[in-house]
ROVEXTI-903929 format. One line per 2 residues: for each residue x, z, y of C-alpha. Coordinates in nm, 4 decimals, always signed. Example, Ala and Ser with C-alpha at 12.3 -4.5 7.8 and 13.67 -1.06 7.14 Angstrom:
<pts>
+1.2300:+0.7800:-0.4500; +1.3670:+0.7140:-0.1060;
</pts>
This chain:
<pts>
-5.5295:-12.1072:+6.6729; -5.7186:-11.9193:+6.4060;
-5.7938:-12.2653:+6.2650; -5.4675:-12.3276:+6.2755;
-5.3189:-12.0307:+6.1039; -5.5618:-12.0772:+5.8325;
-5.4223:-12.4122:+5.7545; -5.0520:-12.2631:+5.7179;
-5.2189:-12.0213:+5.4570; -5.3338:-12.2740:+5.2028;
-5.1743:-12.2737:+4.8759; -5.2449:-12.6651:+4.8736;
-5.0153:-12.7694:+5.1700; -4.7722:-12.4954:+5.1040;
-4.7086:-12.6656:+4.7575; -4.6656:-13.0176:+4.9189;
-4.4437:-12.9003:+5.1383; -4.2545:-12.7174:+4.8602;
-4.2804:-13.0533:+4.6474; -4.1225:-13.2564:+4.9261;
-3.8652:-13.0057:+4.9913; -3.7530:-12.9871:+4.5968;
-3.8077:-13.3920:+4.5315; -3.6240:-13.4582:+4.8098;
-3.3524:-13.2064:+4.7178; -3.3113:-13.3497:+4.3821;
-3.2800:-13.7426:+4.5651; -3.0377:-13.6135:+4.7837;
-2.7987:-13.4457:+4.4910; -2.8042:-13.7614:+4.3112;
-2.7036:-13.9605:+4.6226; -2.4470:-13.6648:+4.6968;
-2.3062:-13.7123:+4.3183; -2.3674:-14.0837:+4.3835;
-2.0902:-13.9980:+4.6803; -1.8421:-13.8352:+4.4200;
-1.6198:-14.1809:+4.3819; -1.5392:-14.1800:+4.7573;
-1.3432:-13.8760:+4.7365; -1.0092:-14.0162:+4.5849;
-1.0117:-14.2912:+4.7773; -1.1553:-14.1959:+5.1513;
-1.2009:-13.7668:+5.1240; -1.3252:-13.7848:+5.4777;
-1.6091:-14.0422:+5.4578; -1.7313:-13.8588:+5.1415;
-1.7195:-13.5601:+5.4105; -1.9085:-13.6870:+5.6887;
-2.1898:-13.8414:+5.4197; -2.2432:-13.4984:+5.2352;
-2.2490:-13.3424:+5.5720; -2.5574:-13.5593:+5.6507;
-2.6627:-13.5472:+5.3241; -2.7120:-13.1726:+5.3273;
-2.8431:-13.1923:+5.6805; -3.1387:-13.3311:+5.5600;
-3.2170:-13.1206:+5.3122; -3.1504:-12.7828:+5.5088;
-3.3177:-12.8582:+5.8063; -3.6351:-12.8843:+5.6280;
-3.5935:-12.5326:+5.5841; -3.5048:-12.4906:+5.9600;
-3.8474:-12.6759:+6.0327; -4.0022:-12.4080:+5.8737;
-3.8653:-12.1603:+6.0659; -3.8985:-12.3483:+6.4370;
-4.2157:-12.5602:+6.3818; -4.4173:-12.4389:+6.0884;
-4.3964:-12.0313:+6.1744; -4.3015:-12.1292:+6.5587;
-4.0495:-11.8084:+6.5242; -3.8457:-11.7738:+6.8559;
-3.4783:-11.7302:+6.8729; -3.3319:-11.5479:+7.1762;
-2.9451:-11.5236:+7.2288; -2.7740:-11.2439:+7.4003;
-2.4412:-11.3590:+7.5242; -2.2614:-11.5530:+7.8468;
-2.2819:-11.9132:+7.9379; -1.9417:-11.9779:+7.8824;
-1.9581:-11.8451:+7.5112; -2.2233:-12.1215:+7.4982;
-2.0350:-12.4188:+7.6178; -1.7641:-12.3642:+7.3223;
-2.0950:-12.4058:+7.0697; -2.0196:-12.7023:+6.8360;
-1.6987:-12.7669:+6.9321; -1.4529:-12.5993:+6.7483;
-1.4166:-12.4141:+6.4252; -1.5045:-12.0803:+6.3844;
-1.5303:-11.7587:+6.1451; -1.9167:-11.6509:+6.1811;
-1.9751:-11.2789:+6.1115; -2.3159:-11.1720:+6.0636;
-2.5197:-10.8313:+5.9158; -2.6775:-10.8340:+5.6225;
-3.0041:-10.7125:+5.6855; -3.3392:-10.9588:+5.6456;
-3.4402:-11.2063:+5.3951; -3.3931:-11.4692:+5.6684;
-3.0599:-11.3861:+5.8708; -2.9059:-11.6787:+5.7253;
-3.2406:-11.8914:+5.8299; -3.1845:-11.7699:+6.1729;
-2.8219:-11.8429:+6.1504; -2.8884:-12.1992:+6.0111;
-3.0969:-12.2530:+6.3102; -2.8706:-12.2315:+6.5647;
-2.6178:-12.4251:+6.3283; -2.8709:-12.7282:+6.3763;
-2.9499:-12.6065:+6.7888; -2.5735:-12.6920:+6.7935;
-2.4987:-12.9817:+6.5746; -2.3170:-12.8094:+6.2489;
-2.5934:-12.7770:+6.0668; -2.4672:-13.0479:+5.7658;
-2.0883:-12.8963:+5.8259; -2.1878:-12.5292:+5.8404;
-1.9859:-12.2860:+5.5636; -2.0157:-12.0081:+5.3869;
-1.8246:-11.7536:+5.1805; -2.0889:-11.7427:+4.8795;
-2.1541:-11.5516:+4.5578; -2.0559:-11.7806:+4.2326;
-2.4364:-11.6760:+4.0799; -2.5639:-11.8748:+4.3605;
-2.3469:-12.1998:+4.2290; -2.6131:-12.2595:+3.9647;
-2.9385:-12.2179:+4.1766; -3.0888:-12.5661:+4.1884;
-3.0971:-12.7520:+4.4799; -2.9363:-12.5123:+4.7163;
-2.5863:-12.4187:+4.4871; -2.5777:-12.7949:+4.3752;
-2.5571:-12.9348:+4.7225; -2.3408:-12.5910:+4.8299;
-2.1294:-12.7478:+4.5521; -2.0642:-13.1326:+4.7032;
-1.9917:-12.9360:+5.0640; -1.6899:-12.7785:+4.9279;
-1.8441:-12.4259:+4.9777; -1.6239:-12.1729:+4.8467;
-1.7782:-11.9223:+4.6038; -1.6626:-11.5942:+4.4757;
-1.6957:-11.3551:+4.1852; -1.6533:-11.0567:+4.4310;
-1.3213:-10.9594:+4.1772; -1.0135:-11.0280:+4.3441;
-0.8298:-11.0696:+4.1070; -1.0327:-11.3484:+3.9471;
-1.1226:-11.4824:+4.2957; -0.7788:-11.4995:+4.4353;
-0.6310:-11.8606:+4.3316; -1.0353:-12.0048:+4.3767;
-1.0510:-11.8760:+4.7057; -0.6996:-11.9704:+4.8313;
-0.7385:-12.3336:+4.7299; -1.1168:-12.3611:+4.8177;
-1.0427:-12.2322:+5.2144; -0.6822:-12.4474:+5.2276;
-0.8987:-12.8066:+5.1585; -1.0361:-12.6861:+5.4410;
-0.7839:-12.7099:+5.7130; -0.8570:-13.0786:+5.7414;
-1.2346:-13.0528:+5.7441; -1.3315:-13.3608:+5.9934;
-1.6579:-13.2027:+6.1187; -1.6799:-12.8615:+6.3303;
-1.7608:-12.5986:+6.0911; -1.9352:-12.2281:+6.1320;
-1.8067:-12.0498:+5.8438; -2.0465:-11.7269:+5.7724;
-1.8909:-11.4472:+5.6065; -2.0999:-11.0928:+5.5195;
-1.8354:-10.9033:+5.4966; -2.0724:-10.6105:+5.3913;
-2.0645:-10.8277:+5.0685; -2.4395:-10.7722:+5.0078;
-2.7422:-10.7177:+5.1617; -2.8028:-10.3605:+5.3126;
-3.0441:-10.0954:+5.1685; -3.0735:-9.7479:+5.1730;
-2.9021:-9.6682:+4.8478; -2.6024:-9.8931:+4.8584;
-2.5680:-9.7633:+5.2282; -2.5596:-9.3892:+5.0951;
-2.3001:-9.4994:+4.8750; -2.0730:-9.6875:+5.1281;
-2.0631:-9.4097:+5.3769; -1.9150:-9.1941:+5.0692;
-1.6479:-9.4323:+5.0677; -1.5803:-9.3961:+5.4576;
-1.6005:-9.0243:+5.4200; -1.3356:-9.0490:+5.1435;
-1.1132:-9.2765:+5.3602; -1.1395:-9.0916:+5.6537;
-1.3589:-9.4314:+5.8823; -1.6444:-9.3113:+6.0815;
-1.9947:-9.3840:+5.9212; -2.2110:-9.6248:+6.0247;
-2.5730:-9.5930:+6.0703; -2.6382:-9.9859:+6.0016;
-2.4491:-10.1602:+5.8452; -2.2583:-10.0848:+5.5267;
-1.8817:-10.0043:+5.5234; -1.7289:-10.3802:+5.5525;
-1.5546:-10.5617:+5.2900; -1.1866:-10.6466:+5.4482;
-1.0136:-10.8612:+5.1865; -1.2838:-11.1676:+5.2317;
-1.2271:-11.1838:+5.6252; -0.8801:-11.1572:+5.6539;
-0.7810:-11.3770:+5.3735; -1.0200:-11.6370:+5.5109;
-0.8787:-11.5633:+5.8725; -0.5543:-11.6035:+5.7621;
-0.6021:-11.9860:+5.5516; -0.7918:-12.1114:+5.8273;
-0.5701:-11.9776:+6.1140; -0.4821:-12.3541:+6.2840;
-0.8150:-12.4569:+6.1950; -1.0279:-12.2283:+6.3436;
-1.0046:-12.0830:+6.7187; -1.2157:-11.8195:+6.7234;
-1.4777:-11.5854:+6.5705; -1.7753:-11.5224:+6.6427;
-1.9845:-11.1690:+6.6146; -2.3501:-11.2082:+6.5076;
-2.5570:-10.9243:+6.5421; -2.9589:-10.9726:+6.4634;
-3.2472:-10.8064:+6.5224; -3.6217:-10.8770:+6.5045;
-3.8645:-10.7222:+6.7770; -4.1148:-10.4790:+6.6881;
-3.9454:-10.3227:+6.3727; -4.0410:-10.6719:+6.2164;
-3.9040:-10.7354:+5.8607; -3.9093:-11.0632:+5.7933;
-3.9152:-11.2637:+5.4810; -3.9045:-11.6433:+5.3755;
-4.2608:-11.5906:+5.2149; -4.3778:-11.4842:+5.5480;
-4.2586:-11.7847:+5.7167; -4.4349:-11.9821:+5.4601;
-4.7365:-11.9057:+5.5436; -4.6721:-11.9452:+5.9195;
-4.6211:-11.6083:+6.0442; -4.4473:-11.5876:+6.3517;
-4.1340:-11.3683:+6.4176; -3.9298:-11.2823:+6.7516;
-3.5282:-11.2984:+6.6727; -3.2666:-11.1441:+6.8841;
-2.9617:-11.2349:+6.7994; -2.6021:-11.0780:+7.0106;
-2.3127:-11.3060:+7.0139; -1.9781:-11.1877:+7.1655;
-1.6681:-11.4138:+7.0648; -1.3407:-11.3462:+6.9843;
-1.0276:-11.5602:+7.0492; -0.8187:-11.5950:+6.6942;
-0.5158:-11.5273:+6.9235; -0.6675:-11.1740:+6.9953;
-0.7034:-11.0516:+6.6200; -0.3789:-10.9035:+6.4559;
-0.2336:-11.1047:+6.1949; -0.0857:-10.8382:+5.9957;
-0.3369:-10.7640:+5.7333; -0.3669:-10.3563:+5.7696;
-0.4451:-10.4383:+6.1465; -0.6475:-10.6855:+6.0526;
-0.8584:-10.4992:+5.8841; -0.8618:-10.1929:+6.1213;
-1.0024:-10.4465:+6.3876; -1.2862:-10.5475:+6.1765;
-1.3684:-10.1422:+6.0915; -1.3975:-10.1122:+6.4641;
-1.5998:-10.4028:+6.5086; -1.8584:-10.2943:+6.2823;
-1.8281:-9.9552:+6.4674; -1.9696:-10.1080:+6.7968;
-2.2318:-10.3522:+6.6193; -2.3330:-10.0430:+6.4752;
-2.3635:-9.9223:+6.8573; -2.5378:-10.2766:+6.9217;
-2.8034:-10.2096:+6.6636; -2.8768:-9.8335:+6.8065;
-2.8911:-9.9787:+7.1329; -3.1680:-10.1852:+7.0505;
-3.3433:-9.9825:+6.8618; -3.3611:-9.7409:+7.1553;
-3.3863:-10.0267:+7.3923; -3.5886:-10.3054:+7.2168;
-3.3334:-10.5502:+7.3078; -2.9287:-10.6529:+7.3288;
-2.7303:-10.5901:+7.6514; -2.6898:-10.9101:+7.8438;
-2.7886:-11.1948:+7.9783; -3.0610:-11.4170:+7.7267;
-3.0097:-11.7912:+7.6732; -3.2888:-11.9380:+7.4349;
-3.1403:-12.2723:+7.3414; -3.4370:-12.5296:+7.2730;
-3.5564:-12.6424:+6.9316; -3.4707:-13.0310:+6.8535;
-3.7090:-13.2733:+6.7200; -3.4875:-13.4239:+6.4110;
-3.5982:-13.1001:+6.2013; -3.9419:-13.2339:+6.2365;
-3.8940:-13.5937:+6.2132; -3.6170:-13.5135:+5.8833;
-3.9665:-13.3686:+5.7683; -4.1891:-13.6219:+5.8499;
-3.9886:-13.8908:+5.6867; -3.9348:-13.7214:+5.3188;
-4.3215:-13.6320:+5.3810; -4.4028:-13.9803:+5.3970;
-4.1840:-14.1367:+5.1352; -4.2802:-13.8804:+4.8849;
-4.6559:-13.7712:+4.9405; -4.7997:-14.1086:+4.9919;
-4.7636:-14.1628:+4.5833; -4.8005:-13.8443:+4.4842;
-5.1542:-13.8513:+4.6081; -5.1722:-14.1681:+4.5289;
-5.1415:-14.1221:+4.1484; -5.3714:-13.7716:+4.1692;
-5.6313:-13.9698:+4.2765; -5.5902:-14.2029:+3.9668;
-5.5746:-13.9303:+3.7753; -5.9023:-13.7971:+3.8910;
-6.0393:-14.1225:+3.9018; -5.9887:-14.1961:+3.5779;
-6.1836:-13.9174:+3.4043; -5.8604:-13.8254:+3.1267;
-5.9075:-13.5070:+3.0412; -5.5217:-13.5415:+2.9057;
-5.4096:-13.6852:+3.3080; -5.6039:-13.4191:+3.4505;
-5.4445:-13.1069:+3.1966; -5.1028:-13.2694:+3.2420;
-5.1380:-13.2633:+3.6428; -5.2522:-12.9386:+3.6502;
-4.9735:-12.8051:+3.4295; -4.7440:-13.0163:+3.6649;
-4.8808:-12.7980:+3.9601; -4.8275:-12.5154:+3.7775;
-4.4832:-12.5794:+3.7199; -4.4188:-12.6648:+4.0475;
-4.5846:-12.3728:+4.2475; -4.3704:-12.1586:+4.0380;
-4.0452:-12.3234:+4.0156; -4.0689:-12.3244:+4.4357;
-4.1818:-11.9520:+4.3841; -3.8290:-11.8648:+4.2011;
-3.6779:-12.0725:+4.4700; -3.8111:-11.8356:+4.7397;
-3.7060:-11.5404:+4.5186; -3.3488:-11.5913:+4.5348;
-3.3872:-11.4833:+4.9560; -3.5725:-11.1453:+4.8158;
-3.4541:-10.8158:+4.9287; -3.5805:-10.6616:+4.5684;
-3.4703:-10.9730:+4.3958; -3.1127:-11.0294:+4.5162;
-2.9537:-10.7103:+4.4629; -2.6661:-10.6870:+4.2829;
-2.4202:-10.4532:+4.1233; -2.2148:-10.4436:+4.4153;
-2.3560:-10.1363:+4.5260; -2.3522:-9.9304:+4.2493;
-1.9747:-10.0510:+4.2126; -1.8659:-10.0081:+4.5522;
-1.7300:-9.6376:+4.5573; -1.4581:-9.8225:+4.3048;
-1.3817:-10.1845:+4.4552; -1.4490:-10.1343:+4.8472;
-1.1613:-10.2502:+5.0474;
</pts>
């Protein structure tokens, strides 16, 4: 084991892996723009591709996560919640707390076959991050300004192509709007002093135009939503970086779902309902923290192979002439080669390093929270 956790530690694989997962990223864009002419004449073909498409290039991340950290994944929630997984549409709401929620989220996309066709309501900055906006981009994900009023018509039109969407979806909203720390927290609860909501301990104050504007363009389409609430044990805080270099982490993750039918459709209401339901995942969160778990039964659904095997394949394809070609280069004695592949590995390790940035707690902060006191909802 010790052997083994040294291994996941090495720069050298670490960077391979990285290589495979950004080579393989920029094959399957091309392919995906390759895909572009099918949407005026077959919209759903060009829809089931990118959803495989995107598969492939996610669940290497997923892989990570299951095989290369071995991080567990425990659900707290009844069997018949289960049984609806992957088979219909639903709204996903999930806190905003860890580098990774949306790693943990992703893996229970793939656990349940929506990995490729899984949604979310994203930022426009992330639009031009390489690999991971670009293929956001072919998926018809819908991204925001967090403005309203410049958001409004893009949003509207991005969720109503939608409604037809031929694969079951998970869409993800944070409807805290950004990731939680202490100082954007202290702010929110001065908003739901001002407006008279009880505080939360948390989560921040939620966001209530993104959920029930989504809610109501996909109502038809989707049958229910679903509330996420994750932990980690031990006070564990988690980061992407972490799971690179195969440290292990114990999720816990409560899911309680909601019938559409069940949530008001008048807007005000609407909105109330999602105050309170931030009110009792706030009661969620204390009662694990106090408790060092969820209340109800556990179901951990078992990993699947094709994260691995996705690997293994875009490991093979690319690697074997990669080393290849560094062996020629070393071979040959060029002082030139050997500079130029060097630089190239230099390049690389930090191009995958900014990649891993854009998950950072410190890195990913925006303005919202120093805003919020104006815009919240």
């Amino acid at each position: 084991m010790a052997l083994l956790a040294y291994l996941k530690s090495l720069f050298i694989l670490q960077l391979l892996m990285g290589f495979v997962f950004v080579v393989s990223g920029l094959i399957i864009n091309f392919i995906q723009l390759c895909t572009c002419i099918l949407w005026p004449i077959n919209r759903q073909l060009y829809r089931r591709i990118n959803c495989r498409l995107s598969y492939s290039l996610w669940s290497q991340l997923v892989m990570l996560l299951e095989w290369w950290s071995g991080t567990e994944c425990t659900l707290y929630t009844d069997q018949a919640t289960v049984d609806k997984f992957g088979k219909e549409h639903v709204i996903i709401i999930l806190n905003h707390n860890f580098e990774i929620d949306f790693l943990c989220g992703w893996t229970m996309c793939e656990r349940y076959g929506v990995l490729g066709s899984s949604k979310v309501l994203a930022k426009h900055e992330l639009l031009k991050v390489p690999l991971i906006g670009w293929t956001w981009y072919f998926l018809e994900i819908v991204f925001c300004k967090r403005k309203w009023e410049e958001d409004r018509n893009t949003v509207f039109r991005g969720l109503d192509r939608l409604k037809d969407y031929p694969e079951y979806m998970w869409f993800l909203l944070y409807c805290e709007g950004t990731r939680f720390t202490e100082k954007k927290h202290q702010i929110s609860m001065q908003v739901a002093e001002s407006k008279g909501l009880p505080k939360l301990k948390y989560h921040l104050l939620p966001r209530t135009k993104g959920f029930t504007t989504t809610l109501q363009c996909l109502k038809g389409t989707v049958t229910a939503v679903y509330d996420v609430t994750l932990n980690f044990k031990d006070n564990q805080t988690p980061t992407l970086l972490g799971i690179v270099n195969g440290k292990k982490y114990k999720a816990d993750m409560s899911v309680r779902r909601f019938p559409v039918e069940d949530i008001p459709d008048d807007e005000h209401e609407c909105a109330n309902w999602l105050h309170k339901l931030y009110q009792e995942k706030d009661a969620l969160q204390e009662m694990y923290n106090k408790e060092g778990k969820f209340p109800g039964p556990t179901i951990i659904p078992p990993r699947r192979p094709w994260t691995l095997l996705n690997f293994l394949f875009w490991a093979t394809l690319l690697l074997s002439p990669l080393i290849n070609f560094a062996c020629g280069v070393v071979v040959s004695g060029s002082p030139l080669l050997i500079i130029g592949f060097i630089l190239f590995l230099i390049i690389a390790s930090i191009a995958i390093r900014r990649l891993i940035g854009v998950t950072e707690v410190k890195k990913t902060g925006s303005s919202y929270g120093n805003q919020e006191a104006k815009k919240q909802n």
